[in-house]
N, C-alpha and C positions, 0 to 999 in steps of 0.2 A: 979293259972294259969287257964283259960278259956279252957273249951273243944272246942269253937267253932271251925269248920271245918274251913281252910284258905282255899282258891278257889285260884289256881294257873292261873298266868295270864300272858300269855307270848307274844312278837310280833310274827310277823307271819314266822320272819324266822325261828325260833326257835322251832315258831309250826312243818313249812315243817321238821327241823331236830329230832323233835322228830316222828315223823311219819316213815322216813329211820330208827331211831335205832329202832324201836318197830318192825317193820319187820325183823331188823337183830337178834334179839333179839329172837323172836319166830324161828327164821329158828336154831339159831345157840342153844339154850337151848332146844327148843321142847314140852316147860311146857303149854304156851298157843299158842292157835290155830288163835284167833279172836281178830281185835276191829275194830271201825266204827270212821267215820270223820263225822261232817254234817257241813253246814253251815247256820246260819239264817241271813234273812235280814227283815229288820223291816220299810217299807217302808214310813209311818208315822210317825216316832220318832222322826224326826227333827222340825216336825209342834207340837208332843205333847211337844218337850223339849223349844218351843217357847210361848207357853199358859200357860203351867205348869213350877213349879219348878223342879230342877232335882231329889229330893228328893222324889217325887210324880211319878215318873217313876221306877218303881220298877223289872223291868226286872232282874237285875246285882242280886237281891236281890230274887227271883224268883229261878234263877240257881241257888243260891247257895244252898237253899231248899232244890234243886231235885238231885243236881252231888255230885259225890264221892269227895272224896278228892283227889283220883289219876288222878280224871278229871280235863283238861286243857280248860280254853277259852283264844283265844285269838281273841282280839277287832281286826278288820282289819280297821273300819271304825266309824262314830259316827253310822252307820246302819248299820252295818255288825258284826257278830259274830261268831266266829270259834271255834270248841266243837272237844276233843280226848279225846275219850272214851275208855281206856282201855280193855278186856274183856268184851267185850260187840258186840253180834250180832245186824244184823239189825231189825229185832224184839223188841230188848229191846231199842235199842234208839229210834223208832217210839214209842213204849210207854211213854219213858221219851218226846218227842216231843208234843203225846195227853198232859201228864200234863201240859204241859207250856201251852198249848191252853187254858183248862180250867181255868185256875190258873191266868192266866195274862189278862190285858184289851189290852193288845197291839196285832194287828196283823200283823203277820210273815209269809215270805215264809222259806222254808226248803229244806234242800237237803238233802239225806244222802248215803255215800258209805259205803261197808265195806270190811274189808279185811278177807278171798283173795274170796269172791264172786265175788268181783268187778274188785280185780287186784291184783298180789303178789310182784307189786315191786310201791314204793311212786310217781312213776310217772305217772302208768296206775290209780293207784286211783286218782291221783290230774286232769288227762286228762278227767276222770268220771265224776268228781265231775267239772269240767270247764261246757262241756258238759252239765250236770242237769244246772248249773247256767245260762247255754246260754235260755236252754228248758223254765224254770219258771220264768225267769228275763225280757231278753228283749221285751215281750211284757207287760211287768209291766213298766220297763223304759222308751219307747214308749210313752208307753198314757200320 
C-alpha cells in the first residue's frame, strides 16, 4: 500500500461547509484556536495550459508537496484555487504561500484570511476574503 499523502479535493460548497463546521467545532471542543482560508488565482494558466501539455503544468502537484493531508483545495475554476488549512495561522500559510512562489514557474495572486483574526463566524471571513479578492483582482481583470 503507498504512503503517498491523497490531497483532498472538494467543490466549493462543501469547501464553504467545511469552514461553518470547523468553527463550530473550535467553539464547541475548545482544542484548537485557528485556521486560515486563502485563495490563489493563476492568471496565466489558461494561455500556459494552451502552449503546454497539462502534464507540464505542475501546480496541482506543487500543493501536494507543500499541504497536509488535513488540507483541502478546492478548484473553483480552471484559475482559481481554494486552500483550508486547518491549524494553521496567517503566518504559516504566507509561508506555505513563499514556497509555492519559489517552487512553481506559474504566477499567482493570493489572498489569505484567518480565523477569528479576520472573523468568528464563516461569513465575516468569506465577506474578508470577497473584499481581498475585489482589492487584488479587479484591476488584474481590467487590463
Amino acid at each position: 500500500m503507498s504512503k503517498e499523502k491523497e490531497l483532498k479535493f472538494y467543490d466549493f460548497e462543501v469547501f464553504k461547509a467545511l469552514v461553518e463546521i470547523e468553527i463550530e467545532r473550535i467553539n464547541r471542543y475548545k482544542k484548537s484556536s485557528q485556521f486560515s482560508i486563502a485563495f490563489l488565482y493563476f492568471p496565466a494558466i489558461t494561455n500556459l495550459l494552451k502552449e503546454k501539455k497539462p502534464k507540464d503544468i505542475d501546480i496541482v502537484f506543487r500543493l501536494r508537496e507543500n499541504l497536509r493531508s488535513a488540507d483541502v483545495i478546492s478548484p473553483v475554476d480552471e484559475d482559481f484555487i481554494f486552500l483550508f488549512l486547518p491549524e494553521t495561522d496567517k503566518k504559516q500559510i504566507n509561508a506555505l504561500i513563499e514556497r509555492l512562489r519559489k517552487i512553481t514557474e506559474i504566477n499567482f495572486v493570493e489572498g489569505v484570511v484567518s480565523y477569528p483574526e479576520d472573523g468568528k463566524t464563516a461569513r465575516e471571513l468569506f465577506d474578508k476574503m470577497v473584499q481581498i479578492m475585489n482589492d487584488k483582482l479587479i484591476p488584474i481583470i481590467e487590463i
